[in-house]
C-alpha positions in Angstrom: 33.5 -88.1 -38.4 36.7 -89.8 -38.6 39.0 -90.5 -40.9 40.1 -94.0 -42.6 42.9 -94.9 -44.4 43.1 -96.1 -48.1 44.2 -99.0 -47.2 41.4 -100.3 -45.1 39.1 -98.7 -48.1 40.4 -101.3 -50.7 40.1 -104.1 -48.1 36.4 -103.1 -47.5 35.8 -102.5 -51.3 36.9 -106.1 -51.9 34.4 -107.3 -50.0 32.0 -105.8 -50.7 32.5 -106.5 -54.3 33.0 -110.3 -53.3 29.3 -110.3 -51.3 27.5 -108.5 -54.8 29.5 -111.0 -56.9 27.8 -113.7 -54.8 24.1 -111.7 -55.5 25.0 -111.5 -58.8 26.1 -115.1 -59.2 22.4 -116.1 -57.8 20.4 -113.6 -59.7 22.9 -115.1 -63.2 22.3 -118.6 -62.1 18.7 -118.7 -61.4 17.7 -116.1 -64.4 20.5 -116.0 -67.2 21.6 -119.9 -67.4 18.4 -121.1 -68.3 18.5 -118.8 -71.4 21.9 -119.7 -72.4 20.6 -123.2 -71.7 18.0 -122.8 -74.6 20.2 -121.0 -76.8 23.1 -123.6 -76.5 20.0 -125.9 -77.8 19.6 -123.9 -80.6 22.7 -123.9 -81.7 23.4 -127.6 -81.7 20.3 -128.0 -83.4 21.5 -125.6 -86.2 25.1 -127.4 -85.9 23.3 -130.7 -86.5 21.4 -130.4 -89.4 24.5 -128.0 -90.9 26.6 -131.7 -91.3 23.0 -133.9 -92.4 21.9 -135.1 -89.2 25.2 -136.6 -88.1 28.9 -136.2 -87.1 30.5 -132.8 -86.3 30.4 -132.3 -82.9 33.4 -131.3 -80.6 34.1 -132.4 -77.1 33.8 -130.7 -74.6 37.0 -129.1 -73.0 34.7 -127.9 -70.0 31.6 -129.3 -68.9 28.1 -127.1 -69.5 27.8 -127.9 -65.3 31.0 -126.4 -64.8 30.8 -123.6 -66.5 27.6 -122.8 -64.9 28.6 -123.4 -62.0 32.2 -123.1 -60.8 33.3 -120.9 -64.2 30.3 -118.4 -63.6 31.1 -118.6 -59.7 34.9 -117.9 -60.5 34.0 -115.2 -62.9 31.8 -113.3 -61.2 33.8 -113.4 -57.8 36.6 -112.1 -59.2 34.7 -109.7 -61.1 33.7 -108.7 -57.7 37.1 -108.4 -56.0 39.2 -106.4 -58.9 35.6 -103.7 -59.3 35.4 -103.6 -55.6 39.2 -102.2 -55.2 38.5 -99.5 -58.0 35.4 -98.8 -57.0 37.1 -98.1 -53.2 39.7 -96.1 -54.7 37.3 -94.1 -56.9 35.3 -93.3 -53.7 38.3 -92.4 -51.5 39.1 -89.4 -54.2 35.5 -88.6 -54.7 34.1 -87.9 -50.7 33.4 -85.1 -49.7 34.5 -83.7 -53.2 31.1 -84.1 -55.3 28.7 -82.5 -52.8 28.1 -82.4 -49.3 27.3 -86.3 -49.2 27.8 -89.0 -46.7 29.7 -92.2 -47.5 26.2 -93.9 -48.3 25.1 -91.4 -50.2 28.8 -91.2 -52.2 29.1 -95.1 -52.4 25.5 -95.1 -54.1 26.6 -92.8 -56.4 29.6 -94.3 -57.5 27.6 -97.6 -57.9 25.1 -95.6 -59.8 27.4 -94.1 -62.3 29.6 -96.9 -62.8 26.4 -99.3 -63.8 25.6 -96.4 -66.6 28.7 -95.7 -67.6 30.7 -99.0 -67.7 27.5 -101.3 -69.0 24.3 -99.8 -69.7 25.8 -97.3 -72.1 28.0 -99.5 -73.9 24.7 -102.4 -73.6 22.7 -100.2 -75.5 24.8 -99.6 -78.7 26.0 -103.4 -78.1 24.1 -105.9 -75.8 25.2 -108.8 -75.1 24.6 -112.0 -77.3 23.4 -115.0 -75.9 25.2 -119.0 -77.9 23.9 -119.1 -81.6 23.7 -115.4 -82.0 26.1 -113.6 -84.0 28.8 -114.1 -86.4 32.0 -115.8 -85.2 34.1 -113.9 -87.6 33.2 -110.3 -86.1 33.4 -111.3 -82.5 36.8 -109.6 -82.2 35.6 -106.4 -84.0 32.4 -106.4 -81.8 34.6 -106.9 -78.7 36.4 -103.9 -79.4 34.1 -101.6 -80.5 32.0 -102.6 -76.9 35.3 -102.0 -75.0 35.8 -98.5 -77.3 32.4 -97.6 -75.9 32.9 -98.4 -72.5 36.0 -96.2 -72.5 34.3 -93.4 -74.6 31.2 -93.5 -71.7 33.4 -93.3 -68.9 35.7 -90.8 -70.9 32.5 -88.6 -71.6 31.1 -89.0 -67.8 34.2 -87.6 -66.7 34.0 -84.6 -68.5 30.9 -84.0 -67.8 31.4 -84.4 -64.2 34.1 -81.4 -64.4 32.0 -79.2 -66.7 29.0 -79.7 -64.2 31.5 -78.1 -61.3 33.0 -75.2 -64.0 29.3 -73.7 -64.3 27.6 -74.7 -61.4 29.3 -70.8 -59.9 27.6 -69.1 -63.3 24.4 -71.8 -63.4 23.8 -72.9 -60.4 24.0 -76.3 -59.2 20.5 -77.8 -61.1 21.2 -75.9 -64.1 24.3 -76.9 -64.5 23.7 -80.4 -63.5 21.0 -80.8 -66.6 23.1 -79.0 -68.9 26.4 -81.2 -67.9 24.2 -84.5 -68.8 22.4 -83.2 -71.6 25.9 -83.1 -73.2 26.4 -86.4 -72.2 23.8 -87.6 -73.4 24.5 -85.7 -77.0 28.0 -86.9 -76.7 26.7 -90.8 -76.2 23.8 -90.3 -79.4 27.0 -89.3 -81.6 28.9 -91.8 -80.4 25.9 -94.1 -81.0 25.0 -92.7 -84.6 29.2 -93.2 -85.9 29.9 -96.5 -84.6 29.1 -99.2 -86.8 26.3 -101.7 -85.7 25.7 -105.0 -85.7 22.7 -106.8 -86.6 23.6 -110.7 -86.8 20.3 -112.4 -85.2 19.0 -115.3 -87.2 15.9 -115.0 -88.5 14.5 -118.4 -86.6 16.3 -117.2 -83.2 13.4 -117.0 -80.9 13.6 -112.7 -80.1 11.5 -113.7 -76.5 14.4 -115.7 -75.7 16.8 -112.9 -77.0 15.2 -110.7 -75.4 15.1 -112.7 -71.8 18.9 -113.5 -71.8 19.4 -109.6 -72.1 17.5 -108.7 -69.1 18.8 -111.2 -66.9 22.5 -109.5 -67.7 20.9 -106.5 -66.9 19.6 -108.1 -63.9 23.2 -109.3 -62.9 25.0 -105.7 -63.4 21.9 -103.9 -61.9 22.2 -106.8 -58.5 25.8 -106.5 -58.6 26.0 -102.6 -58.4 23.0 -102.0 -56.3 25.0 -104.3 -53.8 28.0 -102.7 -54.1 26.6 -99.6 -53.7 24.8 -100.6 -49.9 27.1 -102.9 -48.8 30.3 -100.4 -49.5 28.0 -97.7 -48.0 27.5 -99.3 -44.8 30.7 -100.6 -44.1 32.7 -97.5 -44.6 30.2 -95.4 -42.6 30.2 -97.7 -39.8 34.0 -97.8 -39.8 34.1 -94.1 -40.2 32.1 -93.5 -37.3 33.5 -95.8 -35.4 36.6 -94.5 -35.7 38.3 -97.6 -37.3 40.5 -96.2 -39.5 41.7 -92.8 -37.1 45.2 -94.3 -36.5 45.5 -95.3 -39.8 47.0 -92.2 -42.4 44.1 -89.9 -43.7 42.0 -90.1 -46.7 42.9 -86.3 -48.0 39.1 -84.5 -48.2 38.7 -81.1 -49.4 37.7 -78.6 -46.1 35.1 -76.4 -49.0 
């Protein structure tokens, strides 16, 4: 198999992280602004009576069409390009040094972790909030502690990772692969059990429509990774095999 340069790694990360952005975008359109939709109506329903039935409404700096188009379009594309090119440079270190796995195989992983670690971790102890839900004076302290979590998750998969390759020699490679994640997962519940919570969901807040606007973000980050993960895969196999990065310098790879 040949070898491909960095370079020509980021390029192809970016686009595959531009083509799941686009999935994504669909999935979020067609699922997740209906909810938001609903719970925008909820809110100005709430805002409405708060001032008697009159008065109290702001204009609009951006349209609600905008930003469910162009804004979510913009947000998600971008999203796409900056996680593609980390995503790339995370895969150029990890071939060939996780296992004997192709660059399918390794891209699929990488997509696989990275969805657990960077949001379904952090959505469990804080998922996300749909318009009318929550209170405004805690969003920055919310914000935070989501961002502490993703770096604590990503922290904690790390470590694991290396512990995982310290005993796999004394273990063996499933034994020390369920005890490396066991600890993760122990890490994550303490994690979970000292961080504060939230629980600022009006009582008249429909929980079906809560509970629909959190599985369609799921459904973006699960479109968006799953993507990622066979659209990065193919294009780096095909361009290793092809041999369209062997002039290019060499991605360093462990020989053992």
């Amino acid at each position: 198999m040949n070898s491909i340069s960095v370079r020509a790694l980021l390029v192809r990360g970016m686009i595959a992280g531009v083509i799941a952005g686009a999935l994504a975008l669909a999935v979020a359109y067609f699922l997740g602004e209906s909810q938001v939709d609903a719970a925008i109506a909820i809110e100005e329903a709430h805002s409405h009576a708060a001032h008697g039935g009159g008065g109290g409404e702001e204009e609009e700096l951006v349209s609600r069409t905008m930003q469910a188009t162009g804004g979510l379009a913009t947000a998600l594309l971008v999203f796409g390009v900056a996680v593609g090119g980390i995503a790339a440079l995370v895969f150029a270190y990890a071939l060939g040094r996780i296992g004997n796995f192709g660059p399918r195989a390794t891209a699929a992983l990488i997509a696989g972790a990275a969805l657990i670690t960077v949001y379904v971790v952090p959505f469990l102890k804080y998922p996300a909030n749909p318009p009318a839900v929550g209170n405004p004076d805690t969003i920055g302290k919310r914000t935070t502690l989501f961002f502490l979590m993703v770096a604590l998750s990503l922290l904690l998969a790390v470590a694991a990772v290396i512990i995982g390759k310290r005993l796999a020699p004394g273990l063996g490679n499933w034994n020390a692969t369920i005890a490396a994640a066991a600890g993760f997962v122990l890490a994550i519940g303490l994690a979970y059990a000292f961080l504060p919570s939230f629980d600022e969901v009006g009582k008249d807040f429909p929980a079906s429509l809560l509970w629909k606007f959190r599985l369609s973000t799921l459904a973006v980050q699960t479109t968006f990774w799953a993507g990622f993960g066979l659209i990065f895969g193919y294009l780096t196999e095909r361009a290793l095999v092809s041999g369209n990065g062997a002039d290019a310098p060499r991605v360093a790879t462990p020989v053992g």
